[in-house]
N, C-alpha and C positions, 0 to 999 in steps of 0.2 A: 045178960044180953050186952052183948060190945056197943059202943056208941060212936060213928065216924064225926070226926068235926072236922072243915072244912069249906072249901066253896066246888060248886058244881060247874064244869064244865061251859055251862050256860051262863051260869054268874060272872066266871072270869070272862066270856067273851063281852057277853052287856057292860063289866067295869071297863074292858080296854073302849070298846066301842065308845062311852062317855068320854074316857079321858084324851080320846082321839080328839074328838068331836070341842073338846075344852082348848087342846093344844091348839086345834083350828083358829079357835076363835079367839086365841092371845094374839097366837100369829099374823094374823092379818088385823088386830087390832095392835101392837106393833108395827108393821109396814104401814099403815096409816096412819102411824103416826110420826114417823121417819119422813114420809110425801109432806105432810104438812109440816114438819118441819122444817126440811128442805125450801119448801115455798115460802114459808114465813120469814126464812133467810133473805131470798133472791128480794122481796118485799121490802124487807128492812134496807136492805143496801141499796137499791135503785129509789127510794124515798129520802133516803138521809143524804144520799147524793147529790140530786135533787135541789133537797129544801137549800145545802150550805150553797148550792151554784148559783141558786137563787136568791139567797141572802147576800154573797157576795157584791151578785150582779146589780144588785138594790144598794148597797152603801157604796160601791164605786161608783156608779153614772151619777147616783145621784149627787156626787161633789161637782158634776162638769159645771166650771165657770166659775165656783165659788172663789168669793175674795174678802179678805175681810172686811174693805174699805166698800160697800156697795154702792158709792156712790162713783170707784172707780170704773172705767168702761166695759163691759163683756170684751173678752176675747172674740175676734171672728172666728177663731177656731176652736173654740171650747170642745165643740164637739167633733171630730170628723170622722170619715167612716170611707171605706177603698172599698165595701160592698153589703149586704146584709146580714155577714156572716161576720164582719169586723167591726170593731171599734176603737176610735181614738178618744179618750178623755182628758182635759187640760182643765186644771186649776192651781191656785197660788194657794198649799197649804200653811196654815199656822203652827205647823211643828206641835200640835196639839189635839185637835180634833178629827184630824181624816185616815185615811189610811192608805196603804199600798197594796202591791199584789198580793203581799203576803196576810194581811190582815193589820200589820203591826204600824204605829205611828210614820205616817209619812212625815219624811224631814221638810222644815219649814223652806218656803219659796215654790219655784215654778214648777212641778209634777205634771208628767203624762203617764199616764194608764195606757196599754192597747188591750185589748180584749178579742179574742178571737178563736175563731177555727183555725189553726191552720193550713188544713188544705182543705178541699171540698172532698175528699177521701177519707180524712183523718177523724177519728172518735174521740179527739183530745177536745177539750175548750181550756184557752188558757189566756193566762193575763202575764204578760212580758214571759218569761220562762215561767212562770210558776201555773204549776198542774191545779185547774180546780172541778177538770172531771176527766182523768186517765184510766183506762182498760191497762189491762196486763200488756206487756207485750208477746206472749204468745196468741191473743186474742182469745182464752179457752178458762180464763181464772175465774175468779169469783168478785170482779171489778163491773165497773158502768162503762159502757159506752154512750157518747155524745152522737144521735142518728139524724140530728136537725136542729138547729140553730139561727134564729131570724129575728129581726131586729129592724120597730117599725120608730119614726118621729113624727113625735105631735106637734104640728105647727099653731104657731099662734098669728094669728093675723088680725085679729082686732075683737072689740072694738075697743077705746080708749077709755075705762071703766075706773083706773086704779090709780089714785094720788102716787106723784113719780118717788114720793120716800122711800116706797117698795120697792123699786126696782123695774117697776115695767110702767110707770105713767108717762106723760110727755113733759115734766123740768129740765128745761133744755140746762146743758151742761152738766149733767149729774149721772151721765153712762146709764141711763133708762132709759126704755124702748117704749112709742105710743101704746101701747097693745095693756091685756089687763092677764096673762102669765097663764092664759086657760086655753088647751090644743084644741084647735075648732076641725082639723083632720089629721089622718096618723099616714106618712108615706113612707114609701118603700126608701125612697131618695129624695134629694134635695133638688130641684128641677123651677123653671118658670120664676129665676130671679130669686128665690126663696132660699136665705141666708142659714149659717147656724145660727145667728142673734136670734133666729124667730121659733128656736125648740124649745115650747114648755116641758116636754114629756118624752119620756121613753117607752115603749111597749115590747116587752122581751118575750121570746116562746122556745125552750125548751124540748127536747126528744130523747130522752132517755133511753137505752135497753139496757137489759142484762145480758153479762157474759157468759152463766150458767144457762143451762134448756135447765130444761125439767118437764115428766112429760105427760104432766096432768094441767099443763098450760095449753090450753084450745082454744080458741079464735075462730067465732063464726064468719071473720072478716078481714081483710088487710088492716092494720091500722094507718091512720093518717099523721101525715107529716104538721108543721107550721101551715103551711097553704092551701091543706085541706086534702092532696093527692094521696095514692095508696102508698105508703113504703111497699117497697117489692121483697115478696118472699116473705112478710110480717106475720100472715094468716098461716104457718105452717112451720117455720124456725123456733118453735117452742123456748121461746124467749120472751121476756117478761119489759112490755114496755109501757113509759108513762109520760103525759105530757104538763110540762111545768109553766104557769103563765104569768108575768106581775105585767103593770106599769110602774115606772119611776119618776116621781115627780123632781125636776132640777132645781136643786137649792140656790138662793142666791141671784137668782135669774133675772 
């Protein structure tokens, strides 16, 4: 009696059938994980962005005014500011501990910082020339865009709480201010007589996007600006945005 060995017609279609049904399911467990990848990317870049813009913004404002001699007088213009999207910072470094645009030791004496948006258009934030949130220039890379940038001061206005050694009691002759160095309101601007000697504090707000889509980014909403308003086109530009908040307390003050 002959003996056939082999698979039957039925066999071979049931093994394709499985290893169809296998291939499926690499496949699309692959492209899943390509998408989260992808994601995980745009995430990482619009966070690390971000945090160093935010780190920046923190160890620059907060030198505004410092001197080493605290008993010499605040500048009036430690701080100033041509809108909310701008800043000026003045202080007398010690060629030691502050820093510049760049990050690296500011040279000792009288430094200014500017901080700003450049134009109400532009997704750059930058401090004198130096970039510390630039998009590509074709606007389509794999960079942060800057989508809002706002910038509040906490004023101090009293009451007279703090022996003037500090820096803010009332020792006449010792460039101390009556106030006790604590923002009793945060304003858009300086308005109703209200000086730069009287900012204890900064409040900075961030808006970040990404210049990547990706298109497992959904939005059941616009998201919001600084001010609370929709960014336009937010809920549907499949771009990935976040928003960045510190206060800065001013050393020195």
């Amino acid at each position: 009696m002959i003996k056939h060995f082999g698979f039957t017609l039925i066999e071979l279609m049931v093994a394709m059938a499985i290893s169809l049904i296998a291939l499926l399911a690499l496949s699309e467990l692959y492209i899943n994980a390509r998408k989260t990848a992808g994601l995980q990317m745009i995430q990482n870049q619009v966070s690390e962005d971000g945090r160093y813009a935010i780190s920046m913004l923190q160890r620059a404002i907060a030198q505004a005014g410092f001197r080493a001699d605290p008993t010499v007088a605040l500048a009036s213009d430690r701080i100033t500011a041509t809108s909310n999207e701008s800043i000026s910072v003045k202080f007398t470094s010690d060629g030691q501990n502050q820093i510049d645009c760049n990050g690296s030791v500011a040279a000792a004496g009288a430094t200014t910082l500017v901080i700003a948006r450049p134009s109400s258009t532009s997704n750059q934030l930058q401090c004198g020339t130096v970039d510390w949130i630039a998009p590509s220039t074709s606007g389509s890379g794999n960079g942060t865009e800057l989508i809002d940038f706002k910038i509040l001061y906490g004023i101090d206005t009293g009451p007279n709480l703090t022996d003037g050694s500090y820096g803010c009691g009332n020792d006449p002759g010792d460039g101390s201010k009556p106030r006790d160095c604590i923002a009793d309101s945060y304003v858009s601007s300086l308005t109703g007589g209200v000086t730069a000697s009287q900012i204890a504090s900064i409040k900075v707000c961030l808006v970040l996007r990404s210049e990547k889509t990706d298109i497992s980014i959904v939005k059941p909403a616009a998201v919001k600006d600084c001010s609370g308003s929709d960014i336009t086109g937010s809920d549907t530009d499949k771009k990935l945005y976040r928003m960045f908040r510190s206060t800065i307390m001013l050393r020195n003050n």
